[in-house]
N, C-alpha and C positions, 0 to 999 in steps of 0.2 A: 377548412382550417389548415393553416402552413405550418409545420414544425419542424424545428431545428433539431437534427442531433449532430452533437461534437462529440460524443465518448467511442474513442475510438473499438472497441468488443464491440459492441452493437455495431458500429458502423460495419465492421469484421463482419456480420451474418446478418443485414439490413435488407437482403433478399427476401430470408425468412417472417422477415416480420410484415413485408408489402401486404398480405394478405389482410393481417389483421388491421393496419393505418387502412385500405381501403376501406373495409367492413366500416371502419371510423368515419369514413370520410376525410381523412387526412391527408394532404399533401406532404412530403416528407424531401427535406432536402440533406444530400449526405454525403458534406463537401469531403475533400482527402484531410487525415489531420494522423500526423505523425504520432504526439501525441496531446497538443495542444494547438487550441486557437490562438493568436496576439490579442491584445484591449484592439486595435485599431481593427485589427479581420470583424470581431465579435459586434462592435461598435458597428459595420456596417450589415452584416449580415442580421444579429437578432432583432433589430428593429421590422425586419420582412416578413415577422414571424410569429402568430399568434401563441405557438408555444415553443417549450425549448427542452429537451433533454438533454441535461451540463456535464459531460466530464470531468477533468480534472483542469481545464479552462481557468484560468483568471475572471472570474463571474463578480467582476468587481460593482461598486457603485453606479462608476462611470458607463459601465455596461448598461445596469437592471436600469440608466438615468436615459439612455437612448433607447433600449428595448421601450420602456413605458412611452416616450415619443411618439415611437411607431408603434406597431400594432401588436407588441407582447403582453399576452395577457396572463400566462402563469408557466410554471416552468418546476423541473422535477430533478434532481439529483442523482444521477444515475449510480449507484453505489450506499455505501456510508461515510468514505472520507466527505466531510464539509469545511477543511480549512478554506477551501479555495472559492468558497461562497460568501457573497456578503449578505445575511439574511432580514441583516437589519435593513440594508437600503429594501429588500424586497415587502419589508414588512410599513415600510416609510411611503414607498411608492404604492400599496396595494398589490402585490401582484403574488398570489398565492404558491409557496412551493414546498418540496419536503426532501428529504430525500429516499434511499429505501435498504432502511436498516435488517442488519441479520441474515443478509443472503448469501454470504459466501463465505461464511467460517470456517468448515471444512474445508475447504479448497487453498485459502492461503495457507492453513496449518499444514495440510498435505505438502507445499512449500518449503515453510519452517521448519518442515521437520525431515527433508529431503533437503535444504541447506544444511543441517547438523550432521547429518550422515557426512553426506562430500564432505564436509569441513574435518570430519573426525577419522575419515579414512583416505585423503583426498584422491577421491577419484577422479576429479577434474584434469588431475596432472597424471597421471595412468592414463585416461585417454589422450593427451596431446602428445604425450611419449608413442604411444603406439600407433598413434594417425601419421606420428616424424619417423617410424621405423623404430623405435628402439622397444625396450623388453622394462617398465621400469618397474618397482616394486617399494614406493616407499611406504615406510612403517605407523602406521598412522596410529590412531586411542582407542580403546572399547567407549562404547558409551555407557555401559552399567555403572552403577557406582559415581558416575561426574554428576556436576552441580552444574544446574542450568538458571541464570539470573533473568526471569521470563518481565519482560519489563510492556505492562498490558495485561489485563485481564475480564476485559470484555470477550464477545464471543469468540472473535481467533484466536486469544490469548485463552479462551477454557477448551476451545479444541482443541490445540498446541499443546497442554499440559498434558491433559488426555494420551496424546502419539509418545510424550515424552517420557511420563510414567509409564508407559507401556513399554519404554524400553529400560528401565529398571533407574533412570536417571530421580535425581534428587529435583525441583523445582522451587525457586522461592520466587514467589512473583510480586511484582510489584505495580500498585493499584490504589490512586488515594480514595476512589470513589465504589467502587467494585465490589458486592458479599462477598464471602465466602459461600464455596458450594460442596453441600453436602456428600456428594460422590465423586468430590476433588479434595477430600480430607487430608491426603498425604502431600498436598502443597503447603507451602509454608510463605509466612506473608512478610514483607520487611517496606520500609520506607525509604527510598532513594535517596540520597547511593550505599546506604547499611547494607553491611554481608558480602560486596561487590569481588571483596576481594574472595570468597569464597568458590565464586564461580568460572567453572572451565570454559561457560558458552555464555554470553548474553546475545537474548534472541528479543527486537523489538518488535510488538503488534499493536503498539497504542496508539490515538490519534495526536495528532500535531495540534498543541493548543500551546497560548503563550507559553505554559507552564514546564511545560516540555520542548519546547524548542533550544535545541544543542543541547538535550540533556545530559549525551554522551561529549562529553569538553575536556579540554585538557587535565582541569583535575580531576573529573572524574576517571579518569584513565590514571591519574598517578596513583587510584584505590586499585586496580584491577589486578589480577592473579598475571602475573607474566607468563605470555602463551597463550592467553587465551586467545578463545575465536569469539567474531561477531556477525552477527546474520540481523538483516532488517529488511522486513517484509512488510514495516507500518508506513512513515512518510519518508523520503528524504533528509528533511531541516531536522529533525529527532538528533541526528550527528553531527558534529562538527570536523565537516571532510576535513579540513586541514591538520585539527586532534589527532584523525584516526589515521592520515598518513605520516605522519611524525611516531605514532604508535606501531605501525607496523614497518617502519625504519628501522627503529632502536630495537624491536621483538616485544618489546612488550604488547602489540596483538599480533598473533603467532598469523592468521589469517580472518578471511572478513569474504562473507556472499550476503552480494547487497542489489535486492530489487528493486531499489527505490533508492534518488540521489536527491540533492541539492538543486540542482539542475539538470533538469529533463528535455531532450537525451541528453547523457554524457558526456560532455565536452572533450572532444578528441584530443587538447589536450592535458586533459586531468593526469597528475599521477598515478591513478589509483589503477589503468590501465595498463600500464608496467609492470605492475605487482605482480609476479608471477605465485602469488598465493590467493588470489583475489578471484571473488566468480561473483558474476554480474548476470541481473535479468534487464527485460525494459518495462519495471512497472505493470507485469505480468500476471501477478500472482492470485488471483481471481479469474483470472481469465480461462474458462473450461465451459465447450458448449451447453452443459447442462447449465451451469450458471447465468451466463449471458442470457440464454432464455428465460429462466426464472428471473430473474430482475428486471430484462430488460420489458417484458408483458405485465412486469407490477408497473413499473414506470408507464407505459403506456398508458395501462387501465388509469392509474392515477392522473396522470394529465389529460387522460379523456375528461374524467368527472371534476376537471377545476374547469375545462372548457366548457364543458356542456352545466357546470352545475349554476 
């Protein structure tokens, strides 16, 4: 059996796993990927390949329409983000996949909730002051007492709460599908954009679905508390870059640490790179060797038993 991986974490520690693809009998191919394949790369490569472990790749129609040609016969989602998957072509074409929910909640929360810090004492700008020689000391917020607009509450979104009540913050989150949870009582629940203007921090951990895309838009920013800060640990497309640099023009968002854009990487020349209040990951936030191993051995095991089953 040949299988593809494109998620670049696993690709990161694909040493570690040769043992186990052996034991499988799998061949494993594990090209360089920054952090995406093109349609036209995917287009030639997945058809070479009985299976496929997908990153965050354009895993379009056009793709599962040429793997099925060649010799793809099932394929496995490495994570829980699935905007970037077409599940229907996969379910049109027969080709069995899933992906592997609940593995890293902790981990992007740790994140989330290490973006709010920086953002509330900025530390970011204390170390480049001190890396350029100088001494600096600016005056940043307590977090006790602030209101956090937690927008997500799925698993990262009930870790998240968890770090952030623990540091005595207020949380109202927002979640059209989501329970309430019983030892997260002291959250409070509102429907987007309600209360918006009440919060110091809006921190996003939800998925990218129509219904959310650019949910943070220009008007939603004309609700927002001035000053606030923004941290987004969910998708990219959740904001509307161009919003939120017109937002952090005028001050009405005071600063913004953002793991995830629009377009991945960065485009060198974005504004948001200028912004000397701005702290940036690269789509990182899961990525912790315990992690990668736990996901990345369910994903295996899973695409063992679509191959073999």
């Amino acid at each position: 059996m040949k299988v593809l991986i494109t998620c670049p974490p696993m690709l990161g520690m694909i040493d570690y796993f040769k043992p186990l693809f052996d034991q499988y009998g799998m061949e494993v191919t594990a090209p360089k990927v920054v952090q995406i394949l093109s349609v036209e790369e995917l287009k030639d490569l997945v058809p070479q390949h009985n299976g496929w472990i997908i990153g965050d790749d354009p895993a379009t129609r056009e793709v599962f329409a040429a793997g099925k040609a060649g010799h793809l016969r099932a394929a496995v989602k490495w994570g829980i983000g699935v905007d970037n998957v077409d599940f229907t072509a996969c379910k049109d074409f027969g080709i069995p996949i899933t992906n592997t929910p609940n593995m890293f909640g902790g981990e992007v929360a740790d994140i989330a909730m290490g973006y709010v810090i920086a953002l509330a004492r900025e530390t970011f700008q204390v170390d480049a002051g001190v890396r350029a020689g100088n001494w600096p000391k600016p005056r940043g917020i307590s977090l006790a007492g602030k209101t956090v607009a937690l927008v997500g509450f799925g698993d990262i979104g009930k870790n998240t709460a968890k770090r952030l009540l623990a540091a005595d913050m207020h949380v109202i989150a927002y979640d059209p599908v989501a329970p309430d949870h019983a030892e997260l009582a002291a959250v409070q629940r509102a429907e987007w954009p309600a209360r918006l203007g009440e919060a110091d921090f809006i921190v996003f951990t939800c998925a990218l679905t129509p219904s959310s895309f650019h949910m943070l838009n220009a008007d939603a920013l004309k609700r927002v508390k001035p000053g606030v800060r923004v941290v987004n640990v969910g998708r990219g497309p959740l904001i509307e870059e161009s919003a939120l640099e017109a937002a952090l023009q005028d001050g009405r968002v005071y600063s913004a640490a953002l793991d995830v854009f629009e377009v991945e990487p960065l485009p060198m020349n974005s504004y948001l790179r200028a912004h000397p209040r701005c702290i940036f990951g690269s789509h990182n936030a899961s990525n912790t060797s315990d992690a990668v191993v736990r996901t990345s051995e369910i994903a295996i095991n899973t695409l063992k038993g679509f191959l073999h089953g």
